[in-house]
N, C-alpha and C positions, 0 to 999 in steps of 0.2 A: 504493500500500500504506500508507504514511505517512496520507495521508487518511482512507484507510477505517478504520485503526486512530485516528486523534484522533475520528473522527467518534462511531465506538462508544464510547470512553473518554468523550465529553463526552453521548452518552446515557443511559451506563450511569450517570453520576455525577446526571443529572438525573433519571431515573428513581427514584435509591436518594434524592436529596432527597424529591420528590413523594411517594412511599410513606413515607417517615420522618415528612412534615409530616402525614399522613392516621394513620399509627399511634401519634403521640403523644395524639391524642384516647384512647386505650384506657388512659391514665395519666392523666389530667388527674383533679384532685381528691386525687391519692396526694402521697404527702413528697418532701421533694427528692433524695435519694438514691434513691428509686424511681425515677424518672425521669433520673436523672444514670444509673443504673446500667443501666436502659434502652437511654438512649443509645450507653453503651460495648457493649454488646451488638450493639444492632443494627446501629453500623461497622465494629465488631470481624468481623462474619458477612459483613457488605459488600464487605470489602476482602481477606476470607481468603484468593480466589483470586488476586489481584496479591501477594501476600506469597509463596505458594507457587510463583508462578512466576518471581518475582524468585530468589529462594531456592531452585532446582529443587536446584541441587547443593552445598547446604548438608549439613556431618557433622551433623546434628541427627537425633534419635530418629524412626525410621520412621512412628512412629506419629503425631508430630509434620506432616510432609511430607503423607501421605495425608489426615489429618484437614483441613488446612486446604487439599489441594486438593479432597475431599468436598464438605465443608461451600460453599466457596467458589461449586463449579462447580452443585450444587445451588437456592442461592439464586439463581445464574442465570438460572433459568427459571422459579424462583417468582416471580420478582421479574417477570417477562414477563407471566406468566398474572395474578399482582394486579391490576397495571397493566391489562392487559385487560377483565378481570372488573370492574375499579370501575368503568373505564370505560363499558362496558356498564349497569353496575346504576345508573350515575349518570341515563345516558340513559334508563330504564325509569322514576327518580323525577320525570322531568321529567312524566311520564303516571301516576304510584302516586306520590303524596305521602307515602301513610301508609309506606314504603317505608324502612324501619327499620335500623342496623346492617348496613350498605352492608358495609363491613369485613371482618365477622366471615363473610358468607354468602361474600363474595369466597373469604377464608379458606379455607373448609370444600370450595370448588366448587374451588379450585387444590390443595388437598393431593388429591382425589380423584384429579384429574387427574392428578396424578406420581406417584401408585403404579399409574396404568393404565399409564402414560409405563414407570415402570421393570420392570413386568411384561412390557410389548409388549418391549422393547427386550432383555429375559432371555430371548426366544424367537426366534432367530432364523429366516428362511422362509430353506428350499432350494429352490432355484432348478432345476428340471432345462431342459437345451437339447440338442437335437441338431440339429447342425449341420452342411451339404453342404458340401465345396470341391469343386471339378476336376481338382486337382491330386494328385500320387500319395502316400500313408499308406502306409510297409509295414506289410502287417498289413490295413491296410483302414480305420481306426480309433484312435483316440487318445481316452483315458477322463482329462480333467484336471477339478480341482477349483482355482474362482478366487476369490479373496479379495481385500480390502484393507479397507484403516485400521484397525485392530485396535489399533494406538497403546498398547502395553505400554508401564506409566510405573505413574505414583500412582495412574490410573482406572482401569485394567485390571491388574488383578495376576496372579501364576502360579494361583492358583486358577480364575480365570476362561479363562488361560490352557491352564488342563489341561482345561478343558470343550471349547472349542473343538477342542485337537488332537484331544480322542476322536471329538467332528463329523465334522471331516475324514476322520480313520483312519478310519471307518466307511463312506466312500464309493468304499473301496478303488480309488482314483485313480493313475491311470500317473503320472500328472504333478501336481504344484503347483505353483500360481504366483501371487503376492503384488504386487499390483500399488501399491505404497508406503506410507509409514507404520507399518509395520509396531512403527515406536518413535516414541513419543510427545513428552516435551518434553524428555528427558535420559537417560542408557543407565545412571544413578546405582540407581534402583530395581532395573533388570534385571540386574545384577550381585548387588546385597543380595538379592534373592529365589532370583539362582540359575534365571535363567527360562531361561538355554538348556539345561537340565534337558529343560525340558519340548518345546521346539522341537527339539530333537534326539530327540522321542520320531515325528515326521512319519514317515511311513511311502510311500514313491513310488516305483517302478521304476527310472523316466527321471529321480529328483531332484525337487529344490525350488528354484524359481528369483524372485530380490527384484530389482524396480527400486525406485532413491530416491525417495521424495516429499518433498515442503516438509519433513516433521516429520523427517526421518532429517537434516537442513541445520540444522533449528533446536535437534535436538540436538547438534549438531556432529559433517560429515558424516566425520572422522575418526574418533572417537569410537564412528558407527556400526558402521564398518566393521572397526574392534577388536574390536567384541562380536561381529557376524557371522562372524566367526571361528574363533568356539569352537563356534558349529554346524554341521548340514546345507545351510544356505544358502547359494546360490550370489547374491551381485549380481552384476547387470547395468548397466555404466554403459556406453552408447552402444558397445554391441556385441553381434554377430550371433553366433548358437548353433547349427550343427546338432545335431540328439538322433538319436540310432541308429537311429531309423525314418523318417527324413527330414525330419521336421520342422522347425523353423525358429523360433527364439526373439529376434524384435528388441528388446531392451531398452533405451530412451530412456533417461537422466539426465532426473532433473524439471526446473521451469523455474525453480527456483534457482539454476540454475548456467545463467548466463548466454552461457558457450562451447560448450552441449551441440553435440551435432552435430545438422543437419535431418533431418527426414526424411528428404526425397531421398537424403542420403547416406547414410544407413543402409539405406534399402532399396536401392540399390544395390550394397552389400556382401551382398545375399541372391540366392538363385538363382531368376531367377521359374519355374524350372517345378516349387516342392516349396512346403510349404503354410506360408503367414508365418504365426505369431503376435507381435503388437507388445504391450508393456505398457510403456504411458504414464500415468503415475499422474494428470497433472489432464488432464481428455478436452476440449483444442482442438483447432483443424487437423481435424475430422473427416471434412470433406469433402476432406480432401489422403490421408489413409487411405485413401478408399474410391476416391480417382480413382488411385490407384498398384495397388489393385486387392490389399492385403492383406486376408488370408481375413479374420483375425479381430484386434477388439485390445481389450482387458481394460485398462478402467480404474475410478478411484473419487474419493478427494477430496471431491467435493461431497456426501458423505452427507443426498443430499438431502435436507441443511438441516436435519435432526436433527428438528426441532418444527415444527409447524404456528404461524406462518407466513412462517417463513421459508425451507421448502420452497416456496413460492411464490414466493422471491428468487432460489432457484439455478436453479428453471425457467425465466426470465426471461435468466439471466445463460449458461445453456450450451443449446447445440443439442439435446444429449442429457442431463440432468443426473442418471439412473438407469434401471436399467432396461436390456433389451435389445430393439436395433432394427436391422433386418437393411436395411440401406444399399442404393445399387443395384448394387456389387460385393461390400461386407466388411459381415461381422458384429460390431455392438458392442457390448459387454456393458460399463454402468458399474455400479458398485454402489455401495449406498448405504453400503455399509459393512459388516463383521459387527461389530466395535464402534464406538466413536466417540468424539471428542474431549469428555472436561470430564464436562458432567452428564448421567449414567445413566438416560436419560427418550429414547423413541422416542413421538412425538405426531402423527400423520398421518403416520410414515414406518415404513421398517421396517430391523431391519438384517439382511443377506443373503450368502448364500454359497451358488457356484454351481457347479454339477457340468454338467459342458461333454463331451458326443461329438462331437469332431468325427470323422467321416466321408466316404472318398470313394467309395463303393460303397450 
């Protein structure tokens, strides 16, 4: 983890040099407080998102927090697509000499992109599934709606909050279930907004039920579970649920917490002959799932990789890294997310929420 975080830090910091030493051309000839003033700008924009999350739980003006985690998580991806975009245009001058203001067309071709980014990412796809067990449903049937990373904080606020719940509400679901994340880098904004307002608006028969991911740990997992509190939500930390029609809710602890309990012994504490639901918020061990022979298990995390191309990173790094894929026992459903960590741009991905039959007749 330590690696992977110095590796991106000494990227990111090379990336924001090579774009600074190519956007200085667009002052050259101006006065030197043009260019000093320049400067302070465009570190100032650089560095917003390490300041806002140095500072998550700073008493400073709301408006303050959000702006410089916007601003921060935004240049994010701008800074990706430049970087790409020259790169490419540069290759094209190596064949088009006359091939002019490299820059500015980069420019013009990466803002397009991230108003497509934030437009696709403002629409989320429903997912529909129906799904067999063997095992017995009273009723026959089970209507849940499954979710994750949704990471309520500075990027997702109650506004976007309240779109979401009316989504859900609308798919008039027996059950929810939230398979982590569900708070982002600190539970300081979800308090000042007042969000479990709005999460207390979820509407379920059988309930609403949260396992922890990374981000409920990195907000600190005490912390989370004060706020959780004050709503409808039940966690789940490595313990087994019957729900009044038999069903069966194994809730993992994420792999933060390096004591969680295995597998094995969580399905152990289930009845094999009534139908498991498992929700593991980051989707490893998939094949330990499907040889225990749990029907189904609902995970997310890898919001496959937010942008193009680093959705190419997380297909690489998990078995299943979105999407759902019916194993040769259990069904697994990962999503990519209904929102998502940082900058507000979905780019060859999508974010989703899925409306689950499970079924044994």
């Amino acid at each position: 983890m330590k690696f992977f975080l110095l590796t991106f830090l000494a990227a990111y910091l090379a990336g924001n040099i090579y774009l600074f030493v190519r956007a200085l051309l667009l002052v050259q000839g101006h006065s030197i407080p043009i260019k000093v003033g320049f400067a302070l700008l465009y570190w100032i924009v650089a560095l917003a998102l390490f300041v806002a999350m140095i500072f998550r739980d700073a008493a400073w003006p709301a408006w303050i927090g959000r702006g410089l985690f916007t601003v921060g998580s935004v240049w994010l991806v701008f800074l990706l697509y430049m970087i790409l975009s020259l790169t490419a245009l540069d290759l094209i001058h190596l064949f088009v000499p006359a091939l002019r203001h490299r820059i500015l067309w980069a420019f013009g071709f990466t803002v397009c992109l991230l108003l497509y980014g934030y437009y696709n990412y403002n629409h989320p796809r429903i997912v529909e599934l129906n799904l067999k067990t063997d095992r017995q449903i009273e009723g026959g049937e089970v209507r849940l709606v499954a979710l994750s990373d949704v990471h309520l904080g500075e990027g997702t606020g109650k506004r976007a909050l309240k779109r979401y719940v009316e989504m859900i509400n609308a798919q008039q679901p027996d059950l929810i279930l939230i398979a982590g994340d569900l708070i982002d880098n600190s539970v300081t904004p979800l308090y000042r907004e007042r969000m479990e307002e709005e999460l207390n608006a979820l509407r379920a028969p059988l309930g609403i039920y949260l396992v922890a991911g990374n981000h409920e740990y990195i907000s600190g997992i005490g912390k989370a579970k004060a706020f959780l509190e004050k709503t409808k939500i039940n966690l789940l930390q490595d313990s087994v649920l019957s729900l009044p029609n038999g069903v069966q809710l194994i809730g993992r602890d994420d792999r933060m917490n390096r004591h969680r309990k295995s597998l094995d012994e969580l399905h152990a504490q289930a009845d094999p002959t009534r139908p498991m639901i498992l929700l593991d918020h980051q989707p490893y061990e998939l094949h330990r799932t499907d040889s225990l022979g749990i029907d189904l298990q609902i995970s997310g995390h890898t919001h496959h990789g937010q942008v193009w191309p680093v959705s190419l990173l997380t297909d690489h790094i998990y078995e299943q890294s979105h999407g759902y894929r019916r194993w040769s026992k259990s069904h697994i459903w990962v999503s990519s997310g209904l929102s998502l960590w940082g900058p507000p741009f979905r780019i060859g991905t999508e974010s989703d929420l899925a409306v689950i039959r499970l079924y044994n007749k």
